[in-house]
N, CA, C and O atoms as a GROMACS GRO file, in nm:
protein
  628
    1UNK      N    1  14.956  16.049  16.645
    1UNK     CA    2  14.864  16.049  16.534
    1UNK      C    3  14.930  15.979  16.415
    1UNK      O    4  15.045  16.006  16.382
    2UNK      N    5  14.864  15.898  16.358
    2UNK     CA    6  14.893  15.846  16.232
    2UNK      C    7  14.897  15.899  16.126
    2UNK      O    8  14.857  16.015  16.137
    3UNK      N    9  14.929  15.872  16.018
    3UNK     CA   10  14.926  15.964  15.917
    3UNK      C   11  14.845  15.880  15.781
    3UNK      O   12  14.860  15.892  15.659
    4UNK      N   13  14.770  15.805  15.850
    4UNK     CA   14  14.629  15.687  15.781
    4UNK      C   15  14.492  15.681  15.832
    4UNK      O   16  14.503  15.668  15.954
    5UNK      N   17  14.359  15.684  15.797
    5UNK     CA   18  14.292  15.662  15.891
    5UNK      C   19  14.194  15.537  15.790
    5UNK      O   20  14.206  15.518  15.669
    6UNK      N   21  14.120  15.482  15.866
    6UNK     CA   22  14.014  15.357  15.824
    6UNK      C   23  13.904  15.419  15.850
    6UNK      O   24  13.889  15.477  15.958
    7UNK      N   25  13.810  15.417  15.755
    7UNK     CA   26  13.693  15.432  15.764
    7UNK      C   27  13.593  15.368  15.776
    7UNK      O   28  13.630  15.298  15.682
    8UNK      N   29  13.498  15.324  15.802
    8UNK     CA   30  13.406  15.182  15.779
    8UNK      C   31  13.237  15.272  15.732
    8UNK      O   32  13.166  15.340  15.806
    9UNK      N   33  13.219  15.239  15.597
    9UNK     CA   34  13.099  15.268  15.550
    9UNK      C   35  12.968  15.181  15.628
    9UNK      O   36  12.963  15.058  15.640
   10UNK      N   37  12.889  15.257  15.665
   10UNK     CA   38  12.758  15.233  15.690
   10UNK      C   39  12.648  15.249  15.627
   10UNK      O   40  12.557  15.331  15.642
   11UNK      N   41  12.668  15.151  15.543
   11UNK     CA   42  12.599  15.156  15.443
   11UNK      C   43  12.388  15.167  15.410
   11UNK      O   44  12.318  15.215  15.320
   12UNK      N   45  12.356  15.088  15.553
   12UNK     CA   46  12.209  15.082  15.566
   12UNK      C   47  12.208  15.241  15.645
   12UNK      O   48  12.086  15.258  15.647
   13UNK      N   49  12.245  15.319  15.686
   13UNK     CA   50  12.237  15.395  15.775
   13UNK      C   51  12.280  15.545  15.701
   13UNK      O   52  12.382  15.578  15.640
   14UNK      N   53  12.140  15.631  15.739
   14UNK     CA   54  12.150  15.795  15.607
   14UNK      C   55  12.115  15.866  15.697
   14UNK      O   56  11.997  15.851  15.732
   15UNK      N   57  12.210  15.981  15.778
   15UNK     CA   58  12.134  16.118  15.868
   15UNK      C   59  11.976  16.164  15.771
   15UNK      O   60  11.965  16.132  15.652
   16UNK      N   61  11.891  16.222  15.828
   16UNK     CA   62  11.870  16.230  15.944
   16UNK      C   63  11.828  16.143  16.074
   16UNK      O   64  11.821  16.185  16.189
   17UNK      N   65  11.804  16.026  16.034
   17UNK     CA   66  11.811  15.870  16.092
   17UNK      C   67  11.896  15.918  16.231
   17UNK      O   68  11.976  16.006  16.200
   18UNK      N   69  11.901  15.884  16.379
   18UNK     CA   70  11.979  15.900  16.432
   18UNK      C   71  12.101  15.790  16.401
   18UNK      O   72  12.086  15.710  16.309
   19UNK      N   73  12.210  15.789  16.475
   19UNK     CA   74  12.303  15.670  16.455
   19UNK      C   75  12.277  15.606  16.587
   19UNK      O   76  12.291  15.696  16.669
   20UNK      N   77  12.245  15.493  16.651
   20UNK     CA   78  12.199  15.428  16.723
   20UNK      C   79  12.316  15.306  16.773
   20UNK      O   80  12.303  15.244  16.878
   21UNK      N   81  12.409  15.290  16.696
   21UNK     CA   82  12.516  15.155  16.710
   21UNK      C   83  12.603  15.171  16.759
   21UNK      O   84  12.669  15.275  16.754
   22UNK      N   85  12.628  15.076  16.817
   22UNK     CA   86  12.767  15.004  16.922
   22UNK      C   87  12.829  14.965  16.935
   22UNK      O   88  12.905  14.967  17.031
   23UNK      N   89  12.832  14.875  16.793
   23UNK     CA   90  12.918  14.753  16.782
   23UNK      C   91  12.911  14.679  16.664
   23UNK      O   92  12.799  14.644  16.628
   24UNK      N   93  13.010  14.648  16.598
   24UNK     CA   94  13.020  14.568  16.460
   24UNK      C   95  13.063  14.440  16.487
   24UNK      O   96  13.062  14.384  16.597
   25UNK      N   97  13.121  14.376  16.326
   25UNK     CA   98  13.095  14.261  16.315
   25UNK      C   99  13.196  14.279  16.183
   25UNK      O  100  13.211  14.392  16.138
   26UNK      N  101  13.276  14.145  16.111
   26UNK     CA  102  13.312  14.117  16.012
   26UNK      C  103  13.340  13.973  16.018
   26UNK      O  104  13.363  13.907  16.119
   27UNK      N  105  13.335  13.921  15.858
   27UNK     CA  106  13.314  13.765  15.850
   27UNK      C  107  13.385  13.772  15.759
   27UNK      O  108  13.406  13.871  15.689
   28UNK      N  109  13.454  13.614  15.745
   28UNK     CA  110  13.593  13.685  15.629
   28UNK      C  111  13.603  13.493  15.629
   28UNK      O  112  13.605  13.424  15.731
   29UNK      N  113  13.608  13.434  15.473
   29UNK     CA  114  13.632  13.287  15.474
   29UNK      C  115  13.775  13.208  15.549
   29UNK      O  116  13.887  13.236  15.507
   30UNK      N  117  13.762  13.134  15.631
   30UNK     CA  118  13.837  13.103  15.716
   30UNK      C  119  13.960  13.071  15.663
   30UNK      O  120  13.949  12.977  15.584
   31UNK      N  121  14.080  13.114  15.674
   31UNK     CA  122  14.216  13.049  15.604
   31UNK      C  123  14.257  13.224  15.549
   31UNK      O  124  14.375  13.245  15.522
   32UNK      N  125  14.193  13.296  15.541
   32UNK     CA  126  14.235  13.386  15.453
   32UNK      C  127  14.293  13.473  15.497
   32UNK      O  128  14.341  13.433  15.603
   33UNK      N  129  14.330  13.610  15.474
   33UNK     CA  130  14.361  13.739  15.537
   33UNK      C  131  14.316  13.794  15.482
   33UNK      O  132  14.346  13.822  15.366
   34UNK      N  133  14.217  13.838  15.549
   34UNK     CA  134  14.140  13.952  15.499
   34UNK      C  135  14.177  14.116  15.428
   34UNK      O  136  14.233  14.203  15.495
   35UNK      N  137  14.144  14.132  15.314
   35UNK     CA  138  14.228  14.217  15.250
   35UNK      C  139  14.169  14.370  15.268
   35UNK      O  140  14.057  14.397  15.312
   36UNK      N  141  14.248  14.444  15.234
   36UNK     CA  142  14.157  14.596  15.269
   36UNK      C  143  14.083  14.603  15.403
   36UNK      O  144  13.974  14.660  15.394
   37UNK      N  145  14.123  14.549  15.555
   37UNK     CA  146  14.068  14.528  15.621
   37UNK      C  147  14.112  14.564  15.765
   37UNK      O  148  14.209  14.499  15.804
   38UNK      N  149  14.060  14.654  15.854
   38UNK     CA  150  14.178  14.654  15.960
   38UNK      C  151  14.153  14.598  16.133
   38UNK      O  152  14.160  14.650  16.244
   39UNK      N  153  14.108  14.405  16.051
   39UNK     CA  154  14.064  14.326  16.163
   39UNK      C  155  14.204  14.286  16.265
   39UNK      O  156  14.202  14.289  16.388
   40UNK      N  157  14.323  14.250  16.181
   40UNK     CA  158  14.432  14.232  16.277
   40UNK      C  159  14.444  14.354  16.374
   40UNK      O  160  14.461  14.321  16.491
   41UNK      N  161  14.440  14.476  16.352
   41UNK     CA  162  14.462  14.604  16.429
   41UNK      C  163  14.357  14.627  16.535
   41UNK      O  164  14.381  14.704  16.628
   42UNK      N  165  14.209  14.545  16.522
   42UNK     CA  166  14.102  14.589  16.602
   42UNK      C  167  14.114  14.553  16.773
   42UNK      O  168  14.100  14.442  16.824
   43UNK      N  169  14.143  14.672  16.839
   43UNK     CA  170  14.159  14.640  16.984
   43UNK      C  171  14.135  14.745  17.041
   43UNK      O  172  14.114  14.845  16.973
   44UNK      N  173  14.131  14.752  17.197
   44UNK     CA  174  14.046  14.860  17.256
   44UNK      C  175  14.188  14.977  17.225
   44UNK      O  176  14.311  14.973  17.222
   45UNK      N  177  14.089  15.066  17.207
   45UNK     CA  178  14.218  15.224  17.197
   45UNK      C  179  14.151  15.238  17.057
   45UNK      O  180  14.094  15.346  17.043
   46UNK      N  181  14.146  15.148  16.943
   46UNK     CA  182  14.199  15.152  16.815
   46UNK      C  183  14.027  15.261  16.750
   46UNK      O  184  13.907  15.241  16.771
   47UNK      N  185  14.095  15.358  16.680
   47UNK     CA  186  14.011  15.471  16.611
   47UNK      C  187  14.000  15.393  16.458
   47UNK      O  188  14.076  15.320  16.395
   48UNK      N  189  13.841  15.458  16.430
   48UNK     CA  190  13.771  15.468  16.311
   48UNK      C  191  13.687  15.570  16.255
   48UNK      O  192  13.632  15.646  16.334
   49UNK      N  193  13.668  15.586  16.126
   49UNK     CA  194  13.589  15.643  16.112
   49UNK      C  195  13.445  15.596  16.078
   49UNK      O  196  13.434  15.481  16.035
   50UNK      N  197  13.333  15.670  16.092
   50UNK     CA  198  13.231  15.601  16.032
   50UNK      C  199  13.167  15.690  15.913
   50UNK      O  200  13.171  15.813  15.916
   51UNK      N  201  13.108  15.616  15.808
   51UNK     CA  202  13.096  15.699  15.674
   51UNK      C  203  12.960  15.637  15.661
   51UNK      O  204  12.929  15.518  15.662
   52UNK      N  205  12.872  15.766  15.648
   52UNK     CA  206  12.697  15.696  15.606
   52UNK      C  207  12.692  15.604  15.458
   52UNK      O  208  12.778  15.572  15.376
   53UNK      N  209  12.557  15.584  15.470
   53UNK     CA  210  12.567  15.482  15.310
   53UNK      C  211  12.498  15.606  15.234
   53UNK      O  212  12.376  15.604  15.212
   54UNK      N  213  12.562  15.692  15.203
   54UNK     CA  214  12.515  15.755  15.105
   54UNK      C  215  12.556  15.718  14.962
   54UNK      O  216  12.631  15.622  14.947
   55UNK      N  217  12.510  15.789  14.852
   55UNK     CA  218  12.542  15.763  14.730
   55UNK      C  219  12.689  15.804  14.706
   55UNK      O  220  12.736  15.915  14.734
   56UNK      N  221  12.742  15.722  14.663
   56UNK     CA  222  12.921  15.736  14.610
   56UNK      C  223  12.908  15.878  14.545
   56UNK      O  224  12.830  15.911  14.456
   57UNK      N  225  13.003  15.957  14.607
   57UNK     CA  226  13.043  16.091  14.550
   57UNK      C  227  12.984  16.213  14.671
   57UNK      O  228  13.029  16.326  14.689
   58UNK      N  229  12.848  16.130  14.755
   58UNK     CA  230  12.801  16.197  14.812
   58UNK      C  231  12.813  16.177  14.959
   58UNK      O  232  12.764  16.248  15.047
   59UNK      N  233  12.891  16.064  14.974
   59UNK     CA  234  12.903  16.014  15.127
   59UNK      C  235  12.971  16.095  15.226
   59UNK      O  236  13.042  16.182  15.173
   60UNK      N  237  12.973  16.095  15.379
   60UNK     CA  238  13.042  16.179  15.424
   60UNK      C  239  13.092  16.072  15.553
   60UNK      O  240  13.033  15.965  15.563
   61UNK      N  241  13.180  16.100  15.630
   61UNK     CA  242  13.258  16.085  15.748
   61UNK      C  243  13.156  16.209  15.840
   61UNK      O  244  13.136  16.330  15.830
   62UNK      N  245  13.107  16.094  15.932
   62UNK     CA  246  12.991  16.104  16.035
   62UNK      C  247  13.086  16.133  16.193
   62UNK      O  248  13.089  16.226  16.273
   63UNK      N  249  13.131  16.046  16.188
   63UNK     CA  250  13.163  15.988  16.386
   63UNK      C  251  13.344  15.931  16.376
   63UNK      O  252  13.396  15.857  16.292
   64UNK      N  253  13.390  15.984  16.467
   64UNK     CA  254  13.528  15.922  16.502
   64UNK      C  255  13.455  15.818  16.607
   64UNK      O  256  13.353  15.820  16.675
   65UNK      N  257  13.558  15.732  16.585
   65UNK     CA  258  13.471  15.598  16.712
   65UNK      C  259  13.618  15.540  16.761
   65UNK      O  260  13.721  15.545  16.694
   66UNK      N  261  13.605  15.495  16.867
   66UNK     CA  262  13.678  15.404  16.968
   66UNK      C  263  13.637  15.249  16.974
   66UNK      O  264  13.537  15.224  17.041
   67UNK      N  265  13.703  15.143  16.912
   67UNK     CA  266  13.656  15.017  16.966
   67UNK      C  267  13.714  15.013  17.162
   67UNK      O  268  13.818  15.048  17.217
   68UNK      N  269  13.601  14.959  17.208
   68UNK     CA  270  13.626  14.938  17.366
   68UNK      C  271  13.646  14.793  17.360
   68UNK      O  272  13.752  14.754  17.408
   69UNK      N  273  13.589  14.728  17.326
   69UNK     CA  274  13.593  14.564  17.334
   69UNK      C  275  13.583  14.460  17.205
   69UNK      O  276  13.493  14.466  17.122
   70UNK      N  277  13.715  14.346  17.206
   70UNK     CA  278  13.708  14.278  17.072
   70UNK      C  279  13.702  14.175  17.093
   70UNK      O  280  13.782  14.136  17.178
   71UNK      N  281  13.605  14.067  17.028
   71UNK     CA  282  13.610  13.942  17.047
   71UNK      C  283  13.719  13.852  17.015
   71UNK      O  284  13.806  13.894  16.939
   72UNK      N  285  13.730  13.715  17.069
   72UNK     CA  286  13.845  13.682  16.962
   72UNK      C  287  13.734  13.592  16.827
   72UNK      O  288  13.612  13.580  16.818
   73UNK      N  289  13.842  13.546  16.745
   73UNK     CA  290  13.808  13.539  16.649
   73UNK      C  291  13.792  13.362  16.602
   73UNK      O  292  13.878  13.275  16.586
   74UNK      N  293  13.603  13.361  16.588
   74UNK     CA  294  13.579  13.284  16.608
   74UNK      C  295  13.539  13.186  16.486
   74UNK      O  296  13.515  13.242  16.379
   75UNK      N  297  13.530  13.050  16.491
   75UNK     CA  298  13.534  12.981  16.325
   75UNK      C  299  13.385  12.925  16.315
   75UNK      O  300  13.349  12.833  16.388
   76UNK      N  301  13.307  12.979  16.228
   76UNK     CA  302  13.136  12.951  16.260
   76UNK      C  303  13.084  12.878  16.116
   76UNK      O  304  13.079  12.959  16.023
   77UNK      N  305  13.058  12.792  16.095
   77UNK     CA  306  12.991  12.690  15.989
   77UNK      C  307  12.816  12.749  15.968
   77UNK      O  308  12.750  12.673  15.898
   78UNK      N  309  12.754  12.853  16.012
   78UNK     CA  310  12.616  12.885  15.980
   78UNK      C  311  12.597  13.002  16.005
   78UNK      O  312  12.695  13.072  16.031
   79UNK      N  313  12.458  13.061  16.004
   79UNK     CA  314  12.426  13.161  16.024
   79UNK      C  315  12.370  13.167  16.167
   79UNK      O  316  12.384  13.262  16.244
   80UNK      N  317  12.310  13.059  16.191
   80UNK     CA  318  12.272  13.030  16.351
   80UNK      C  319  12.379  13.026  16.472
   80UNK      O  320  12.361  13.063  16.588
   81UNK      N  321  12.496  12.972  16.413
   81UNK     CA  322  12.635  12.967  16.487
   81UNK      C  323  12.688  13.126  16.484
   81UNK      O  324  12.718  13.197  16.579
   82UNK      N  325  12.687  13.149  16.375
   82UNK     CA  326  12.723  13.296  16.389
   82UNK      C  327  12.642  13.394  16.502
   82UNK      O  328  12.700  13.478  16.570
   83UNK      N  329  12.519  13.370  16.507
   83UNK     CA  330  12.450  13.481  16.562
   83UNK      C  331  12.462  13.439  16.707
   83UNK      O  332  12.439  13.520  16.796
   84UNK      N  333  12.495  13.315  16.733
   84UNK     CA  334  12.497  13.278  16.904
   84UNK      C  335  12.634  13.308  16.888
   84UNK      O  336  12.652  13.280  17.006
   85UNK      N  337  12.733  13.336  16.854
   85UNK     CA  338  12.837  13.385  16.880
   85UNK      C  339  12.821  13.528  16.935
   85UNK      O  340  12.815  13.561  17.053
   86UNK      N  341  12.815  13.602  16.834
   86UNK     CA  342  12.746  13.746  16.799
   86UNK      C  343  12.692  13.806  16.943
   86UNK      O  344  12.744  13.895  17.009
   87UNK      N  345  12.561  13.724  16.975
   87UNK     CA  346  12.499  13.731  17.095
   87UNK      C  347  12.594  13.690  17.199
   87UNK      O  348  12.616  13.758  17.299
   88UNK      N  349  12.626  13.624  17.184
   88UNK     CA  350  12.735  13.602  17.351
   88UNK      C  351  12.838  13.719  17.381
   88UNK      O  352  12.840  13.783  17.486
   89UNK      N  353  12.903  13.732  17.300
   89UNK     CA  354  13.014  13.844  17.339
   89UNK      C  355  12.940  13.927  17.318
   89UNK      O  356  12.956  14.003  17.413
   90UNK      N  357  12.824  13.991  17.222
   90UNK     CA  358  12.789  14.140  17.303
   90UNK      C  359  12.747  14.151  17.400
   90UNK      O  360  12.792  14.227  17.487
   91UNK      N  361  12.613  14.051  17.416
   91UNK     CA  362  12.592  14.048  17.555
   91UNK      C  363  12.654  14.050  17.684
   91UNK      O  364  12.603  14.114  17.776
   92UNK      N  365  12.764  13.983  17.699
   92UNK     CA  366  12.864  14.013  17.783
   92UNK      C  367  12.916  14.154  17.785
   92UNK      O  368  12.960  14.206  17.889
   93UNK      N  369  12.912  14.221  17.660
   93UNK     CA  370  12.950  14.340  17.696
   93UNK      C  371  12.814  14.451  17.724
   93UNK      O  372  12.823  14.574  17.724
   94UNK      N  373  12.715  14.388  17.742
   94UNK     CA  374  12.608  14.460  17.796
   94UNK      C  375  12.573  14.516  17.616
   94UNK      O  376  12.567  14.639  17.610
   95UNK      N  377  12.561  14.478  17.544
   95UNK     CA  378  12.511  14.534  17.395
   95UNK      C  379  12.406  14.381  17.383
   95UNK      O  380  12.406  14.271  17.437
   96UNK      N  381  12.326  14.452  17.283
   96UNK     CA  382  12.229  14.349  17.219
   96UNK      C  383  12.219  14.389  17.041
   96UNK      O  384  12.229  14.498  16.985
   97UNK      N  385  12.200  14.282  16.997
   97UNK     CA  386  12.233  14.258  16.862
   97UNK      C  387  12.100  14.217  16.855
   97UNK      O  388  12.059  14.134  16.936
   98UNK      N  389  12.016  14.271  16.754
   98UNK     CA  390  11.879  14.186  16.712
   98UNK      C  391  11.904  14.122  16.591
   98UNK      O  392  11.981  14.145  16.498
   99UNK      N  393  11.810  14.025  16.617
   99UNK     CA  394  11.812  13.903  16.490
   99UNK      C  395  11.814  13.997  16.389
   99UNK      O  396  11.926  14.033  16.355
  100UNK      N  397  11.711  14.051  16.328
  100UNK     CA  398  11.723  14.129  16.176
  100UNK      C  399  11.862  14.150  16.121
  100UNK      O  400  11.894  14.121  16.006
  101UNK      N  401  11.942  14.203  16.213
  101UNK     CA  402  12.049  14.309  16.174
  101UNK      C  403  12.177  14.178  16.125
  101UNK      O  404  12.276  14.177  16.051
  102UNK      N  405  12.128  14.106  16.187
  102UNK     CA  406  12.197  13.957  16.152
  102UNK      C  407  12.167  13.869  16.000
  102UNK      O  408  12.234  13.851  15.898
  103UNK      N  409  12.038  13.827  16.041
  103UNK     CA  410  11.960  13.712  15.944
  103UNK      C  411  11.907  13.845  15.831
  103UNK      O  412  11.901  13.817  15.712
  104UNK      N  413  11.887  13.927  15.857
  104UNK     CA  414  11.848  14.001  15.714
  104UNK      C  415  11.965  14.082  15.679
  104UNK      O  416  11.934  14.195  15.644
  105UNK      N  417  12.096  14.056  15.679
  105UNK     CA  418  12.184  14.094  15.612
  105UNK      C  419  12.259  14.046  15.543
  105UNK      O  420  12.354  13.978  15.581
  106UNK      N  421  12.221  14.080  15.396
  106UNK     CA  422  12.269  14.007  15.275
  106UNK      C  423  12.395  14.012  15.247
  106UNK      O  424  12.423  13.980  15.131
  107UNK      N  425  12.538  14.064  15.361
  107UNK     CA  426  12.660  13.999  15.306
  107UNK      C  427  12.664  13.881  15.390
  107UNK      O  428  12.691  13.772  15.341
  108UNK      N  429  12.642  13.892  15.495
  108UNK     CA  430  12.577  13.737  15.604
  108UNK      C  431  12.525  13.619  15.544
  108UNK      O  432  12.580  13.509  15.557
  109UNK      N  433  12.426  13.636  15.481
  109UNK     CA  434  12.361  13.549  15.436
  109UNK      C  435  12.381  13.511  15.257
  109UNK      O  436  12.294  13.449  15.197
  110UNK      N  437  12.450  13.538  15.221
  110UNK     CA  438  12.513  13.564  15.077
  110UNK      C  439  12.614  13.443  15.126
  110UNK      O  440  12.601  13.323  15.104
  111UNK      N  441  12.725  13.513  15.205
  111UNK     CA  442  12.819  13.446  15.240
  111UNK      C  443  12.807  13.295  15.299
  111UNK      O  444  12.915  13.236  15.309
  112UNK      N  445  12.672  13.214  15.345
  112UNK     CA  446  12.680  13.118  15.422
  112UNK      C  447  12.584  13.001  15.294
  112UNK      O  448  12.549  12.887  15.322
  113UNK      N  449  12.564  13.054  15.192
  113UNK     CA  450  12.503  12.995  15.105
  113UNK      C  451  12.592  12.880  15.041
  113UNK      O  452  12.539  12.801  14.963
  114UNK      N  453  12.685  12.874  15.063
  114UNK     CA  454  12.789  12.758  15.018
  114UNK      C  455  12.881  12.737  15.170
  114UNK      O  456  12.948  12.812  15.240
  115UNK      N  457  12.837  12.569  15.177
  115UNK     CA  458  12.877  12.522  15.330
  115UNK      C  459  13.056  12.550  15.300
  115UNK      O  460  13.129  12.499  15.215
  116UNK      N  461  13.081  12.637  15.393
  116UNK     CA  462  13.248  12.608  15.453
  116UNK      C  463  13.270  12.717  15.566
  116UNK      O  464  13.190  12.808  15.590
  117UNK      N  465  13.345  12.703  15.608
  117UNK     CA  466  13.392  12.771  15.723
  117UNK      C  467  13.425  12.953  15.759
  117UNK      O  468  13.520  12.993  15.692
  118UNK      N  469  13.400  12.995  15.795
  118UNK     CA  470  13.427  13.139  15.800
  118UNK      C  471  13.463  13.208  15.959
  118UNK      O  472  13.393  13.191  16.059
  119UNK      N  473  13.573  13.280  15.955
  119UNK     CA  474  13.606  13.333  16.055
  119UNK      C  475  13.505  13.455  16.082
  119UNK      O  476  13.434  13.496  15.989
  120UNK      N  477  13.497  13.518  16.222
  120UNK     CA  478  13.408  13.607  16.255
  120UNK      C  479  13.449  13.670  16.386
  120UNK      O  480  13.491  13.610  16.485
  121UNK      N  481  13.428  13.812  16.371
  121UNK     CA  482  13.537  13.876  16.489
  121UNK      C  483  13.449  14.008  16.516
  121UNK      O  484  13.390  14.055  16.417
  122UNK      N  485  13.434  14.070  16.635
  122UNK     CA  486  13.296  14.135  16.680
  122UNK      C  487  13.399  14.230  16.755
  122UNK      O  488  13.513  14.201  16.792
  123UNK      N  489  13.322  14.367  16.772
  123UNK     CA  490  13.440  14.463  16.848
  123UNK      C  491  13.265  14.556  16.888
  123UNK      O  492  13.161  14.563  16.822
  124UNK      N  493  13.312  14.626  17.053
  124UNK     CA  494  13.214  14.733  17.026
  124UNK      C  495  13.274  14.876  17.073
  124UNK      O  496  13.361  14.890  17.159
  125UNK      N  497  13.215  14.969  17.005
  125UNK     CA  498  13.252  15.078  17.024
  125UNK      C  499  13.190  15.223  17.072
  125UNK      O  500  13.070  15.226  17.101
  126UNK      N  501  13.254  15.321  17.080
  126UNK     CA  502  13.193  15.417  17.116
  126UNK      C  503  13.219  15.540  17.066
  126UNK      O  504  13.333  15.586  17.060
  127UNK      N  505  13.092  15.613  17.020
  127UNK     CA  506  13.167  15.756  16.938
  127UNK      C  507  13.223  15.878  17.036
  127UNK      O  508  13.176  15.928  17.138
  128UNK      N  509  13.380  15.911  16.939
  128UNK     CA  510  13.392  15.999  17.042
  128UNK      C  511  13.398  16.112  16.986
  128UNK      O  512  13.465  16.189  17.056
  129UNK      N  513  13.343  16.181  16.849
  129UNK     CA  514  13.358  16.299  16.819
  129UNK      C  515  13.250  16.273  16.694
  129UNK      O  516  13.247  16.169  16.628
  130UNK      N  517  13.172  16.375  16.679
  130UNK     CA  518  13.035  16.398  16.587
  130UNK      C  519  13.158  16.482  16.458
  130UNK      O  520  13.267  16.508  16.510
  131UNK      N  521  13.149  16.516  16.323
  131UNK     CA  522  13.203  16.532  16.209
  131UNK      C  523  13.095  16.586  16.072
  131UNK      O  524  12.973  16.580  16.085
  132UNK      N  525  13.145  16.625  15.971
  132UNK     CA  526  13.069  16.542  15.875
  132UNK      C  527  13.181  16.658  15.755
  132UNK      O  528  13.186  16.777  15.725
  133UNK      N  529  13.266  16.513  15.718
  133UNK     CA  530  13.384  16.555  15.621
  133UNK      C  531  13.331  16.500  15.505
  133UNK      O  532  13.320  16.380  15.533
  134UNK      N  533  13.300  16.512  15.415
  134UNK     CA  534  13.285  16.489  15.254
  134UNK      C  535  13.396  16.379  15.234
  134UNK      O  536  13.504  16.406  15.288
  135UNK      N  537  13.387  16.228  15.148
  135UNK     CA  538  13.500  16.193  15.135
  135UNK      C  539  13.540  16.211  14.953
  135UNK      O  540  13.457  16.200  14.863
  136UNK      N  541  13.648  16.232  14.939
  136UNK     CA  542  13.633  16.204  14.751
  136UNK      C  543  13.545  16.154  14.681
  136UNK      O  544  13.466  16.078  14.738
  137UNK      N  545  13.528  16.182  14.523
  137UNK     CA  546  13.458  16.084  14.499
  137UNK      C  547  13.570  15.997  14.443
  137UNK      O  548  13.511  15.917  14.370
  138UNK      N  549  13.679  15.974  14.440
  138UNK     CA  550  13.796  15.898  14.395
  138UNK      C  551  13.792  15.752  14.486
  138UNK      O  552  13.820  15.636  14.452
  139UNK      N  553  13.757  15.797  14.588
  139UNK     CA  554  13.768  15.693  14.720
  139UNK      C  555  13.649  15.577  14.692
  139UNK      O  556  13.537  15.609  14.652
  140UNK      N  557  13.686  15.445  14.718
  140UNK     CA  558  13.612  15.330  14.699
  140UNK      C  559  13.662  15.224  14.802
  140UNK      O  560  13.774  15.175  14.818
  141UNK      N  561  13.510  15.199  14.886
  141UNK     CA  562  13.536  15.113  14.972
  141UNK      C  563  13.569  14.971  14.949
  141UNK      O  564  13.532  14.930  14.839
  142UNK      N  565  13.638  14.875  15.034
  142UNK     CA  566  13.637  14.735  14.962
  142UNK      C  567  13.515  14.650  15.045
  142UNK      O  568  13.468  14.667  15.157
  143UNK      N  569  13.481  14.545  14.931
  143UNK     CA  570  13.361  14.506  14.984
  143UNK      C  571  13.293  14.430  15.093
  143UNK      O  572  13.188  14.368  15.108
  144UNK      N  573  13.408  14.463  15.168
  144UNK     CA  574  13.398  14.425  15.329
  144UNK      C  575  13.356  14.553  15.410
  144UNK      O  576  13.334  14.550  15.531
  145UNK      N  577  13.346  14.669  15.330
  145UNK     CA  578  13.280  14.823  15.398
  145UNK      C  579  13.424  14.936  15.485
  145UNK      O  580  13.423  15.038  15.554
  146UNK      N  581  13.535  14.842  15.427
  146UNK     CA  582  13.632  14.937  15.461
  146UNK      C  583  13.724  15.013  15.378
  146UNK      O  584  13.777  14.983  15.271
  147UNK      N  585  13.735  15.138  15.463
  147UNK     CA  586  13.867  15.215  15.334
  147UNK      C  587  13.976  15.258  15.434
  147UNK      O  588  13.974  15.306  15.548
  148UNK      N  589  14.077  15.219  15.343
  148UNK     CA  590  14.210  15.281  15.473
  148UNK      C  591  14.246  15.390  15.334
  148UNK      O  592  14.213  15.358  15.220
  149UNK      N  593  14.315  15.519  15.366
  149UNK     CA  594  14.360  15.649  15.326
  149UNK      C  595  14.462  15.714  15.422
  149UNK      O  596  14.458  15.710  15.545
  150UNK      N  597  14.560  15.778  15.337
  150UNK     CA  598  14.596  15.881  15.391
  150UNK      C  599  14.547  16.001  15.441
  150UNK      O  600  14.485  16.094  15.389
  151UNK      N  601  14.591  15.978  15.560
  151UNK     CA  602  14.498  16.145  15.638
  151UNK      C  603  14.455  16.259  15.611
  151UNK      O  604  14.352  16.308  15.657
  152UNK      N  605  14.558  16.330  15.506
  152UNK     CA  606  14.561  16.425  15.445
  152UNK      C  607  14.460  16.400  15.309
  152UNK      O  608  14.439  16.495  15.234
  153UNK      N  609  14.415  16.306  15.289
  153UNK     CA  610  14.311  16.272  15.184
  153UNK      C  611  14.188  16.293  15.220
  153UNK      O  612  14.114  16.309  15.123
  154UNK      N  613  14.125  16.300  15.342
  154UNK     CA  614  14.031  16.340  15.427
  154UNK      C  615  14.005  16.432  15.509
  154UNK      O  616  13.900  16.484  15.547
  155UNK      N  617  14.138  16.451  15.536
  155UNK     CA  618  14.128  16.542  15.697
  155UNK      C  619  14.213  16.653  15.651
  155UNK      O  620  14.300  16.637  15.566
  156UNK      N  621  14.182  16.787  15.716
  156UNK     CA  622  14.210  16.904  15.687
  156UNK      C  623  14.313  16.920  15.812
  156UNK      O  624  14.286  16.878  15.924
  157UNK      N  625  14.450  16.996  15.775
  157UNK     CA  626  14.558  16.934  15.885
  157UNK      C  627  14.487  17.078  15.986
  157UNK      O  628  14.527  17.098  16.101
   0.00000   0.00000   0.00000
């Protein structure tokens, strides 16, 4: 056990809604290292948490999750390139990605509004334990939807 955990806010997504997902996604401008982010670490074994999009102060830690499968990491010039990426490796992993969740998502499409290059790296996962821990309201995700913390900042030993 570590003595850190990553969380990844889900931000479109509020119980009583079921949680329905399988598999993510992050896009990060090509050349960079992605900061506050724990894409170098993403491989099968590797634990997360997932945190609803509730209102800051009110959010909670939902699901421990397992990534099973990670793409490698691919260099996409559009939003159309992106999503046939997207679609290929989930599909291969037997997941389906619908257009919406793609083309109507405004860090996606925010991000491709000025032509240059962007890396893009796809993992899918599976929950392996249901939760629901309160996180601080001190805690602030970075705007890639991740928070890394000490364990003891969340988790009750």
């Amino acid at each position: 056990m570590t003595d850190s955990v990553w969380i990844r806010r889900h931000g479109w997504w509020l119980p009583p809604a079921p949680f329905r997902e399988d598999h993510g996604w992050h896009l990060w401008p090509a050349g960079q290292t992605p900061s506050r982010s724990p894409v170098r670490l993403l491989a099968p074994g590797f634990e997360y948490y997932v945190c609803d999009g509730g209102r800051s102060g009110e959010r909670r830690m939902r699901f421990l999750t397992e990534v099973e499968a990670v793409s490698q990491t691919f260099a996409v010039t559009s939003l159309d390139e992106g999503f046939r990426r997207l679609e290929d490796f989930f599909g291969g992993q037997g997941r389906a990605m619908s257009w919406s969740a793609w083309y109507e998502d405004s860090y996606a499409t925010e991000k491709f509004r000025t032509p240059r290059v962007f890396s893009l790296l796809a993992w899918t996962f599976s929950v392996r334990r249901s939760l629901s821990v309160p996180l601080p309201r001190a805690q602030r995700f970075a705007p890639s939807g991740w928070l890394h913390v000490p364990r003891s900042e969340v988790l009750p030993s």
